[in-house]
Steps between C-alpha positions, in 0.01 A plus 500: 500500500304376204111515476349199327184470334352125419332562141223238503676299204744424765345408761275241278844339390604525877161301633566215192905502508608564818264560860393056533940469472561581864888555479473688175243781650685521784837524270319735298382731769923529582588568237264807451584648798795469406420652146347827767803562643784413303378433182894536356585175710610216265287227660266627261645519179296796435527570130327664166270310246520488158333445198157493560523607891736763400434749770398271772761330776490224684691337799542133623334361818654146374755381252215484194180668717498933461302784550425719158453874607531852367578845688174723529718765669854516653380295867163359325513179297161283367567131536368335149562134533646190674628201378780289314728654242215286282185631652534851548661498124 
């Protein structure tokens, strides 16, 4: 199982974007459990960033909302931001 850690950029987007929508928190909270314990699953869409996120990856809670992240270690992964494909770019 994955460790997450919230970095506080993320969980200012989150408070602004995302916790007054209640069925996209409680979408969002799925889907990152989901991201814990399968994080392969294709509900996600899990994929790499590029250009000036190159290094980071990010996987969708909705069709255009996603979670940018990057691995700290192998089961330990810092949450940077939440948002549109827009927002978080």
């Amino acid at each position: 199982m994955i460790t997450v850690n919230f970095h506080k950029s993320f969980l200012k987007s989150y408070g602004k974007r995302i916790k007054n929508n209640q069925k996209l928190k409680l979408q969002a909270i799925d889907r990152v459990e989901l991201f814990k314990t399968d994080r392969s699953n294709s509900l996600l869409k899990d994929h790499p960033l590029t250009g000036k996120k190159q290094g980071l990856r990010a996987f969708s809670i909705t069709g255009d909302v996603r979670i940018v992240y990057h691995f700290v270690s192998d089961d330990f992964v810092e949450f940077l931001d939440i948002g549109s494909h827009n927002q978080v770019d």
